[in-house]
Structures are given as structure tokens and as C-alpha cells.
Backbone and ligand atoms as CSV (ligand in chain L), in Angstrom:
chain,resi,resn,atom,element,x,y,z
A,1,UNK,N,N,0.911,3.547,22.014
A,1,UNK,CA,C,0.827,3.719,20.565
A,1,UNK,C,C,-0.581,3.318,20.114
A,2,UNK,N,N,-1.076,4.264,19.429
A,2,UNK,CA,C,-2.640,3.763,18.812
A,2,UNK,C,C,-2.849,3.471,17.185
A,3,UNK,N,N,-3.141,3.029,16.969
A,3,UNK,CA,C,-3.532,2.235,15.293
A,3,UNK,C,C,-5.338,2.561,14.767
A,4,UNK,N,N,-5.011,2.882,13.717
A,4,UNK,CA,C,-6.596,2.914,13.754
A,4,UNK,C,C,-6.907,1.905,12.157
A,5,UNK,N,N,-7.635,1.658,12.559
A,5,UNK,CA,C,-8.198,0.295,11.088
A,5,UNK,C,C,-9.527,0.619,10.320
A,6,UNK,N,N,-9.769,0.592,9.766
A,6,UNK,CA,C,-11.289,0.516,8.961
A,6,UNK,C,C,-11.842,-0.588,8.833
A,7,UNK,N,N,-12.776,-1.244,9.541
A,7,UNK,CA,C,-13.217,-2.170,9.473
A,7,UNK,C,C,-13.810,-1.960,7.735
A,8,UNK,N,N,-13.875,-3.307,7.464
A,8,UNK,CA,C,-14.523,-3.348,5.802
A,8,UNK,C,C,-15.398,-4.575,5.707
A,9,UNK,N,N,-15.859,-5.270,6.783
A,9,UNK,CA,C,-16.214,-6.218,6.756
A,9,UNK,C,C,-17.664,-6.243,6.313
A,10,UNK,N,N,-18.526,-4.819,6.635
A,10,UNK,CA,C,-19.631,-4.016,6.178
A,10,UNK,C,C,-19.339,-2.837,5.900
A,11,UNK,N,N,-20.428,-1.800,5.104
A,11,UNK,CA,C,-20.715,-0.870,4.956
A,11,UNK,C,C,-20.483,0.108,5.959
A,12,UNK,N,N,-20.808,-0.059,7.397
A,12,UNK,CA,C,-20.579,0.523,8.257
A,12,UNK,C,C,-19.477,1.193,8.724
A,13,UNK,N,N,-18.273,0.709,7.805
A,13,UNK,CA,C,-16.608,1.033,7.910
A,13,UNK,C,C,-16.380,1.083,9.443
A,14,UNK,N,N,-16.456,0.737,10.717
A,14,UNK,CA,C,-16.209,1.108,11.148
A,14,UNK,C,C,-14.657,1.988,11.504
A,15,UNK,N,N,-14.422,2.720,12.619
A,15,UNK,CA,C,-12.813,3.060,12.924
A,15,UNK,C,C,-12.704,2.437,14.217
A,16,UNK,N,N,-11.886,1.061,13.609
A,16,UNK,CA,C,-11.585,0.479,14.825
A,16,UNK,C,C,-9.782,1.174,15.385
A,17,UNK,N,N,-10.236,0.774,16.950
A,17,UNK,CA,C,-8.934,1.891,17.182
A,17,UNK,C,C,-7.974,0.680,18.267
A,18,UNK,N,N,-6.721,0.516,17.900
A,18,UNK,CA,C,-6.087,-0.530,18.785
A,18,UNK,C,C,-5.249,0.480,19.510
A,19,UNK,N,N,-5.499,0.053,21.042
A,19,UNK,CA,C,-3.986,0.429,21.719
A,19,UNK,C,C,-3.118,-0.824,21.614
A,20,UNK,N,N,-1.789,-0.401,21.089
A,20,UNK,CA,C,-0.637,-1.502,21.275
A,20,UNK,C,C,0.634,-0.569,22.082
A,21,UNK,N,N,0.764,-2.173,22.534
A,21,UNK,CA,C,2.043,-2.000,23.376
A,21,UNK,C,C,3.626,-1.860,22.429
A,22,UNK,N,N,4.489,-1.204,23.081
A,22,UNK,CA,C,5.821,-1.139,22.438
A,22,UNK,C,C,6.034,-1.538,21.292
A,23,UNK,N,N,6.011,-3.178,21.608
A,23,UNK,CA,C,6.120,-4.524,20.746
A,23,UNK,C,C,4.970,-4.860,19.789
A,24,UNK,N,N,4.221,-3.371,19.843
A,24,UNK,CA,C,2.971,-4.179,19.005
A,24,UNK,C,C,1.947,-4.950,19.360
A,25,UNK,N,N,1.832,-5.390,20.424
A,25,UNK,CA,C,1.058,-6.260,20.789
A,25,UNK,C,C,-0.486,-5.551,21.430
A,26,UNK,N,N,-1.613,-6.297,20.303
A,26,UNK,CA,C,-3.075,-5.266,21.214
A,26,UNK,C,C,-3.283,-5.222,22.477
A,27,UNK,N,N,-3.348,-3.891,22.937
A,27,UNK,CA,C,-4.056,-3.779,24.708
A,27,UNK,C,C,-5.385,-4.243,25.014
A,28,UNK,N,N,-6.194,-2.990,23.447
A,28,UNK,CA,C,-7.017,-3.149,23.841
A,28,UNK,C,C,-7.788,-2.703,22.535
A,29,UNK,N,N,-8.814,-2.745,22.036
A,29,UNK,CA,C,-9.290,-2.376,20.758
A,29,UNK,C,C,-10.586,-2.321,20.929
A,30,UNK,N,N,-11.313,-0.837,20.475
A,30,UNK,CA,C,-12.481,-0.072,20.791
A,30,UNK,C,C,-13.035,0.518,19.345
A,31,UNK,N,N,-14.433,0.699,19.085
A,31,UNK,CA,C,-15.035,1.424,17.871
A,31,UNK,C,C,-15.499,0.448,16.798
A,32,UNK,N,N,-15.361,-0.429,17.414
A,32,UNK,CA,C,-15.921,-1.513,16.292
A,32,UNK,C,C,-17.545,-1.943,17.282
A,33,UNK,N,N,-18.445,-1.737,16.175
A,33,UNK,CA,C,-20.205,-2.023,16.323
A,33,UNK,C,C,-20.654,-2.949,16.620
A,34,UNK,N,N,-19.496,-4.146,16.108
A,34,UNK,CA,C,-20.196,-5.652,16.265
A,34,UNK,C,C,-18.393,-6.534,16.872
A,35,UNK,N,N,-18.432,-7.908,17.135
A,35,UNK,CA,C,-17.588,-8.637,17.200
A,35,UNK,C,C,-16.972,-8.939,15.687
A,36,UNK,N,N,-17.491,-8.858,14.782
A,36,UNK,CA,C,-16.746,-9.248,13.642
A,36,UNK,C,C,-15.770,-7.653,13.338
A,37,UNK,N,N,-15.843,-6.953,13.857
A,37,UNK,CA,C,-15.048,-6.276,13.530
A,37,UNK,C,C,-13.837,-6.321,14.647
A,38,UNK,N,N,-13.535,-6.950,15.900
A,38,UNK,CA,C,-12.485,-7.408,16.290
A,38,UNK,C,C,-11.854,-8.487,16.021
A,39,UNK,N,N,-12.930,-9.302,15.369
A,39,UNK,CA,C,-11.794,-10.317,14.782
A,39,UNK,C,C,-11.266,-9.646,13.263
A,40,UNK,N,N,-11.466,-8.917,12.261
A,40,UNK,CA,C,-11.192,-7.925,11.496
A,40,UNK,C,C,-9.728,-7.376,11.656
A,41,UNK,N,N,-9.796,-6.569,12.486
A,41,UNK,CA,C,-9.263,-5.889,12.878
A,41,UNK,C,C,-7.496,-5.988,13.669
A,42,UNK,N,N,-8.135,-7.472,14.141
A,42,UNK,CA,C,-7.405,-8.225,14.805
A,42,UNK,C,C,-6.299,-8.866,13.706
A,43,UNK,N,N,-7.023,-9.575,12.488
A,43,UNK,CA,C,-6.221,-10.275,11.696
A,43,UNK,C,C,-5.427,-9.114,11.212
A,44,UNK,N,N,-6.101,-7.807,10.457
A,44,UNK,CA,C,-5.676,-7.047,9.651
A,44,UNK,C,C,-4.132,-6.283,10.708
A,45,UNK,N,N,-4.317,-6.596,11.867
A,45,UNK,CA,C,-2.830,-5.891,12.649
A,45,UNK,C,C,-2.054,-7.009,12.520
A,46,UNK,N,N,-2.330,-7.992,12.581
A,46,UNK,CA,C,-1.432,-9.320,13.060
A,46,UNK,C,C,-0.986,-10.149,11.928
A,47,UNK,N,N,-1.873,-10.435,10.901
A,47,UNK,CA,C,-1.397,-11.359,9.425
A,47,UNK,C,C,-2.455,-10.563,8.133
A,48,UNK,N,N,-2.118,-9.716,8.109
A,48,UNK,CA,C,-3.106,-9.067,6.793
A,48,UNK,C,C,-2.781,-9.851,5.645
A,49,UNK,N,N,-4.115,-10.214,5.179
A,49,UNK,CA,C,-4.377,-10.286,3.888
A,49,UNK,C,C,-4.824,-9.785,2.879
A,50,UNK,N,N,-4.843,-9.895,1.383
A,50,UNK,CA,C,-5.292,-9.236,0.043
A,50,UNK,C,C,-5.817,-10.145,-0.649
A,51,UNK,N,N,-7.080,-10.285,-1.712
A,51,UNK,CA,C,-7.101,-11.016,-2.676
A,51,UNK,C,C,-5.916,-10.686,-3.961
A,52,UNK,N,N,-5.155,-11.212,-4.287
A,52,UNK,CA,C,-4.445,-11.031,-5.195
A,52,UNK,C,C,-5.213,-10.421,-7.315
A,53,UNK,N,N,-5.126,-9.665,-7.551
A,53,UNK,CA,C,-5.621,-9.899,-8.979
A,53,UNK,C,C,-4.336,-9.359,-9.802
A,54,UNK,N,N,-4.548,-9.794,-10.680
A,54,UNK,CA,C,-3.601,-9.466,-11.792
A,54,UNK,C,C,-3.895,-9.577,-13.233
A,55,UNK,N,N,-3.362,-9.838,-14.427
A,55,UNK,CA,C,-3.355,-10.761,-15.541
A,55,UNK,C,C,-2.159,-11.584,-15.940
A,56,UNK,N,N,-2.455,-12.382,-16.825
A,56,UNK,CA,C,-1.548,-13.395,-17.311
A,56,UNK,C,C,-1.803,-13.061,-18.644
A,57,UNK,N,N,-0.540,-13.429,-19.445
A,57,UNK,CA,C,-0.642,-13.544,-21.057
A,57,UNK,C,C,-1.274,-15.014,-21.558
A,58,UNK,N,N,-1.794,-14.190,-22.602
A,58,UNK,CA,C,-3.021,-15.726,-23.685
A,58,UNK,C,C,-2.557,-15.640,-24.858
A,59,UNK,N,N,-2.427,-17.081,-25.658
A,59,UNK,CA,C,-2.640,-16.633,-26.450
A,59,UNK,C,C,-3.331,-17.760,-27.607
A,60,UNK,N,N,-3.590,-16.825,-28.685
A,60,UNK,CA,C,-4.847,-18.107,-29.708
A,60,UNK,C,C,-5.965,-16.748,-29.211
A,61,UNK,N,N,-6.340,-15.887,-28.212
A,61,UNK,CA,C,-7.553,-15.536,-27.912
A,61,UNK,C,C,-7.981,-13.966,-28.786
A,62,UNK,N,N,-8.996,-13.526,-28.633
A,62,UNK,CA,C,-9.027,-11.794,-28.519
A,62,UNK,C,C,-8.594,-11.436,-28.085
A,63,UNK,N,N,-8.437,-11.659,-26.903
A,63,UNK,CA,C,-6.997,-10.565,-26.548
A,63,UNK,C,C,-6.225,-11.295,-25.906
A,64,UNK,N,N,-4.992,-10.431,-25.743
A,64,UNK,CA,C,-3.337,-10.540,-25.349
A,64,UNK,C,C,-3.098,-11.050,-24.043
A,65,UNK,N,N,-4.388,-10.527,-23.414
A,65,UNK,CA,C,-4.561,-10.841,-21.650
A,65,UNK,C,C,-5.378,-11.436,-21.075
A,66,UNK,N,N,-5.452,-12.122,-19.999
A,66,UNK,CA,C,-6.266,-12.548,-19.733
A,66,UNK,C,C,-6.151,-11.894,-17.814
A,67,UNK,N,N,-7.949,-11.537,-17.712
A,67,UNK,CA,C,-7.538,-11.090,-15.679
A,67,UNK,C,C,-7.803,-12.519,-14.787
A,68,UNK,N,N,-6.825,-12.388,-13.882
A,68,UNK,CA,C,-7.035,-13.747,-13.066
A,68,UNK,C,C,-7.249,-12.889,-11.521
A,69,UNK,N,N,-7.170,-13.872,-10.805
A,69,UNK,CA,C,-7.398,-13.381,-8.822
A,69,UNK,C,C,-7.265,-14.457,-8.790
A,70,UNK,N,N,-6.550,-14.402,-6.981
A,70,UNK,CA,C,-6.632,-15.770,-6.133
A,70,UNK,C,C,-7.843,-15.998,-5.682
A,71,UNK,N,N,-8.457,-17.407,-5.325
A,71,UNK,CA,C,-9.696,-17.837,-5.342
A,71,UNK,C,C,-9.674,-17.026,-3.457
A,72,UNK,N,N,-8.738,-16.892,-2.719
A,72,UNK,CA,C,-8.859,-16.799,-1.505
A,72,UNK,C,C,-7.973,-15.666,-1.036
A,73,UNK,N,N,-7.778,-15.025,-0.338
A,73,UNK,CA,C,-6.858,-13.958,-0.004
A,73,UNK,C,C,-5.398,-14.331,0.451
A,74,UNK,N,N,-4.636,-13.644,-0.341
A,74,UNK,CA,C,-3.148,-14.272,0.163
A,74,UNK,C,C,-2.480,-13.233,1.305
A,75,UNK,N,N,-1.500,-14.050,1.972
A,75,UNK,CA,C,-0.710,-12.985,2.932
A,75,UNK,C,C,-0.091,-11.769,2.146
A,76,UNK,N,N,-0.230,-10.794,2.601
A,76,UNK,CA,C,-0.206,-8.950,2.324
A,76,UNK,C,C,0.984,-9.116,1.554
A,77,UNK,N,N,1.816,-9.614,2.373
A,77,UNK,CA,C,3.555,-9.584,2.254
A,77,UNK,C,C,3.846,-10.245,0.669
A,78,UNK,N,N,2.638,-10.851,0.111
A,78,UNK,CA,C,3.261,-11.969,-1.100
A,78,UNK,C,C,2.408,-11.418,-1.841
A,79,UNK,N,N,1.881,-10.629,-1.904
A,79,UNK,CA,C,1.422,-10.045,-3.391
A,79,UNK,C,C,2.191,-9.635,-4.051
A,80,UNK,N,N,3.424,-8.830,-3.732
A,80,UNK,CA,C,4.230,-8.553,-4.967
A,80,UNK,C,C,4.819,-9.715,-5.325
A,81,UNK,N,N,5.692,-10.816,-5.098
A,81,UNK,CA,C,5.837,-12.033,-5.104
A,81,UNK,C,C,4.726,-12.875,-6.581
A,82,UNK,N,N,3.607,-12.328,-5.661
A,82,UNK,CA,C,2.498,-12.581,-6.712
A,82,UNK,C,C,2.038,-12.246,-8.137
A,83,UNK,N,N,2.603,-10.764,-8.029
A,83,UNK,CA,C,2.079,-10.115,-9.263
A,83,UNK,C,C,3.530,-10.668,-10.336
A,84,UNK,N,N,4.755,-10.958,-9.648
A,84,UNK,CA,C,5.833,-11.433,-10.376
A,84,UNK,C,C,5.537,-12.493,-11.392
A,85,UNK,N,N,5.208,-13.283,-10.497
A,85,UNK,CA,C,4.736,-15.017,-10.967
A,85,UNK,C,C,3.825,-14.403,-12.057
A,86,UNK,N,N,2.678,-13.793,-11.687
A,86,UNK,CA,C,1.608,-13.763,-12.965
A,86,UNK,C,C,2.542,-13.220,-14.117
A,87,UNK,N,N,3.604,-12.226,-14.365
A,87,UNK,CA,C,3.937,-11.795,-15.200
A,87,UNK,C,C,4.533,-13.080,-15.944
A,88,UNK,N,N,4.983,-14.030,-15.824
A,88,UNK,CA,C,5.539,-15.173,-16.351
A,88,UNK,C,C,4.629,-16.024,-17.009
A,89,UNK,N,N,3.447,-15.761,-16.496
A,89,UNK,CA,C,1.973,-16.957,-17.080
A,89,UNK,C,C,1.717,-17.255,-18.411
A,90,UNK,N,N,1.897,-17.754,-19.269
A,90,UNK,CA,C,1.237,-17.806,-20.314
A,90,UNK,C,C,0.406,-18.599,-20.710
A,91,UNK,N,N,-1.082,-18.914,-21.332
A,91,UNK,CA,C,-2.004,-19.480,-20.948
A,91,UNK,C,C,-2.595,-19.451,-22.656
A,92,UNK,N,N,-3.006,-20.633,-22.997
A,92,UNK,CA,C,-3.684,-20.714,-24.094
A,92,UNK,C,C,-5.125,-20.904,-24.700
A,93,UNK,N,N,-5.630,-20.089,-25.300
A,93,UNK,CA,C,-6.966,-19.766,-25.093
A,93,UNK,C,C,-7.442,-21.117,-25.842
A,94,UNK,N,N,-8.896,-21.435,-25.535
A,94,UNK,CA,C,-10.006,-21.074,-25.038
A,94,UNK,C,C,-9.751,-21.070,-23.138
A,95,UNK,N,N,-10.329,-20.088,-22.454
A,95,UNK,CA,C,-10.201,-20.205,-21.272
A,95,UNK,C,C,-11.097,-19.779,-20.672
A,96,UNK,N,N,-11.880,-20.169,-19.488
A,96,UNK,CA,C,-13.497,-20.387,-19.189
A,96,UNK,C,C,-13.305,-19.672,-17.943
A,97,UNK,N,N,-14.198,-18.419,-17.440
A,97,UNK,CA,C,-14.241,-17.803,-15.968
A,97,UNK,C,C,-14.253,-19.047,-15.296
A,98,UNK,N,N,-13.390,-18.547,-14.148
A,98,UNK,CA,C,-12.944,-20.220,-12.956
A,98,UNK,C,C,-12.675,-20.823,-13.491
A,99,UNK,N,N,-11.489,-21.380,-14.382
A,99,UNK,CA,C,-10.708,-21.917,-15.035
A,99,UNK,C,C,-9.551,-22.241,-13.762
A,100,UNK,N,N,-8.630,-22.875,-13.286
A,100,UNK,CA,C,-7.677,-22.963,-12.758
A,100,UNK,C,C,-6.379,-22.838,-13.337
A,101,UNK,N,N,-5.993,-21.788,-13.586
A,101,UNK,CA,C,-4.586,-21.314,-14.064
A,101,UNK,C,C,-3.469,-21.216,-13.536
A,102,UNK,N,N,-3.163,-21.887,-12.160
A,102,UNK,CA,C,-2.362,-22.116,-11.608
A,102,UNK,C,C,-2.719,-22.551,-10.123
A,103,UNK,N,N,-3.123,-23.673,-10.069
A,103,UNK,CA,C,-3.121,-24.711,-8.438
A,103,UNK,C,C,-1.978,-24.557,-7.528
A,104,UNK,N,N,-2.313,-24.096,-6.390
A,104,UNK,CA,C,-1.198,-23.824,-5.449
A,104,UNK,C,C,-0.603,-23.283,-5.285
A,105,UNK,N,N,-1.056,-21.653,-5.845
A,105,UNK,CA,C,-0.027,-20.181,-6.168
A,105,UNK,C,C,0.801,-19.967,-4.862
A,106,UNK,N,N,1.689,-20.418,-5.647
A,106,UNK,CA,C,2.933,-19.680,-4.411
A,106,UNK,C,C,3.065,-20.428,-3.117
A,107,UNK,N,N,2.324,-21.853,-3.932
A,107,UNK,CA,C,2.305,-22.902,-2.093
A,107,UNK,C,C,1.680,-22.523,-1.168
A,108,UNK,N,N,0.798,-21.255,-1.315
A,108,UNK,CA,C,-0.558,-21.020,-0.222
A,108,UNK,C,C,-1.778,-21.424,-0.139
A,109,UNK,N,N,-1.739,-22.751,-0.951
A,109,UNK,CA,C,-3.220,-23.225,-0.929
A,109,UNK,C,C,-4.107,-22.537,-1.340
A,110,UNK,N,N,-3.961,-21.509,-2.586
A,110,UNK,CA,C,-4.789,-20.886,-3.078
A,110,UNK,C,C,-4.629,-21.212,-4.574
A,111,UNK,N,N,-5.962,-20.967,-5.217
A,111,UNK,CA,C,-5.768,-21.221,-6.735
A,111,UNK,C,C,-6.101,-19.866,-7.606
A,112,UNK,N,N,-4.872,-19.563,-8.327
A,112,UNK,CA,C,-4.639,-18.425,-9.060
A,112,UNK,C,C,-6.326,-19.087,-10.369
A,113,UNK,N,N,-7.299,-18.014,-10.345
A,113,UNK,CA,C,-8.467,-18.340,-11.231
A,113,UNK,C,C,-8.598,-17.341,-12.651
A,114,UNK,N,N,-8.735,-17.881,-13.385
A,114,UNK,CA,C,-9.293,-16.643,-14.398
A,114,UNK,C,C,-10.577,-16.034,-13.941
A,115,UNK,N,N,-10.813,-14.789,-14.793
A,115,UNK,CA,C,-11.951,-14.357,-13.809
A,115,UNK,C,C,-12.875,-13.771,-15.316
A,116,UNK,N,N,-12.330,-14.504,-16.795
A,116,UNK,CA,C,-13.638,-14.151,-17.714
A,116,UNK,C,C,-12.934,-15.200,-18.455
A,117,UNK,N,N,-14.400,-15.191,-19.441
A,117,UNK,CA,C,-13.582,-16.333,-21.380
A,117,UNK,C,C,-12.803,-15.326,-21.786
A,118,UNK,N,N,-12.282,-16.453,-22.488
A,118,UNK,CA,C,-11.382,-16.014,-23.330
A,118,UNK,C,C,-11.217,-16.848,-24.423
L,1,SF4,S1,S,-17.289,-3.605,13.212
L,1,SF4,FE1,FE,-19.165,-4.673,12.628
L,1,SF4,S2,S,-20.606,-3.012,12.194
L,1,SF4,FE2,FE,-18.568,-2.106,12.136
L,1,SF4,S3,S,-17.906,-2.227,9.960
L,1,SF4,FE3,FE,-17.134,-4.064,11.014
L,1,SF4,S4,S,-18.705,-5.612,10.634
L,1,SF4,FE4,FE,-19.644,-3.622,10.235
């Protein structure tokens, strides 16, 4: 079974290409330019991650919304999880880009951030 990935780690995109076994497991993985694109490549088959973004509700501000992101990339699997939680947020303005709007999103050691004033 073969997989193919896009490295994104540069411009270069590479097409990294995994052979896996039955179970998934890499044979062997070819087409990547540099080593950072097997470790890339590697995570993105095995524990992919996303930076999370979303908004949360404000209010007192100009507007109704406010956009946040996780300061760090969360596991793939918990972004929707993620975008849930933000729908519940409500947050009262004044609120400063990198603000901490929620410490410890979702118990992954990541901090849900605003990402403008408000
Ligand atoms: S494998 Fe290396 S050269 Fe290719 S896209 Fe990834 S980082 Fe860039």
C-alpha cells in the first residue's frame, strides 16, 4: 500500500511517498529533498496535527467576535472537539492579540490565544 504526503515544511512541497505495510506501518519512505521532510511526513502518517483557529463570542467590543488559534498545533482528531468548545466562549472585551482565552484547551497543553484587539 502506498501513501503519498506533501511535505509543507517548505516551499518545495515535496511528494513524499510511504510504502506501508498491511497494518500501516512505514516500510519505507522516498521523495522527500531533505531529512526534515521524513520526520514530516512521518508525524503527519502516525499523529497528525492542525493549528486549531476559530472564534469565540465578545462582548462590550466592535464586534460580536473575536478570532482565536491554539498557540501550538493540536492532535488532527480534536479539532472538531475544538471548534465545539470555542462555540461556548464568551469573552469580554477589551481583549489584546495574545491574550490567553483559555489555558489548557482541551488538556493539551496548549493555549487557546486571541489573535487581534478587541
Ligand atoms: S522534504 Fe525538505 S525540501 Fe522537501 S518540502 Fe520538506 S522540508 Fe522542503
Amino acid at each position: 500500500m502506498q501513501k503519498h504526503i506533501t511535505c509543507t515544511v517548505c516551499p518545495m512541497s515535496c511528494d513524499v511517498v510511504l510504502e506501508l505495510s498491511a497494518d500501516g506501518e512505514i516500510l519505507s519512505l522516498t521523495g522527500n529533498k531533505c531529512p526534515r521532510g521524513k520526520v514530516y511526513a512521518t508525524k503527519e502518517h502516525t499523529a497528525p496535527e492542525r493549528t486549531l483557529t476559530s472564534i469565540v463570542k465578545v462582548s462590550g467590543g466592535a464586534h460580536p467576535v473575536l478570532p482565536v488559534r491554539t498557540n501550538k498545533p493540536i492532535p488532527k482528531e480534536k479539532l472538531r472537539e475544538g471548534m465545539a468548545v470555542a462555540a461556548t466562549i464568551q469573552v469580554q472585551a477589551p481583549v489584546t492579540m495574545g491574550d490567553v482565552i483559555v489555558k489548557d484547551f482541551l488538556g493539551l497543553d496548549v493555549d487557546l490565544v486571541a489573535t487581534r484587539d478587541i
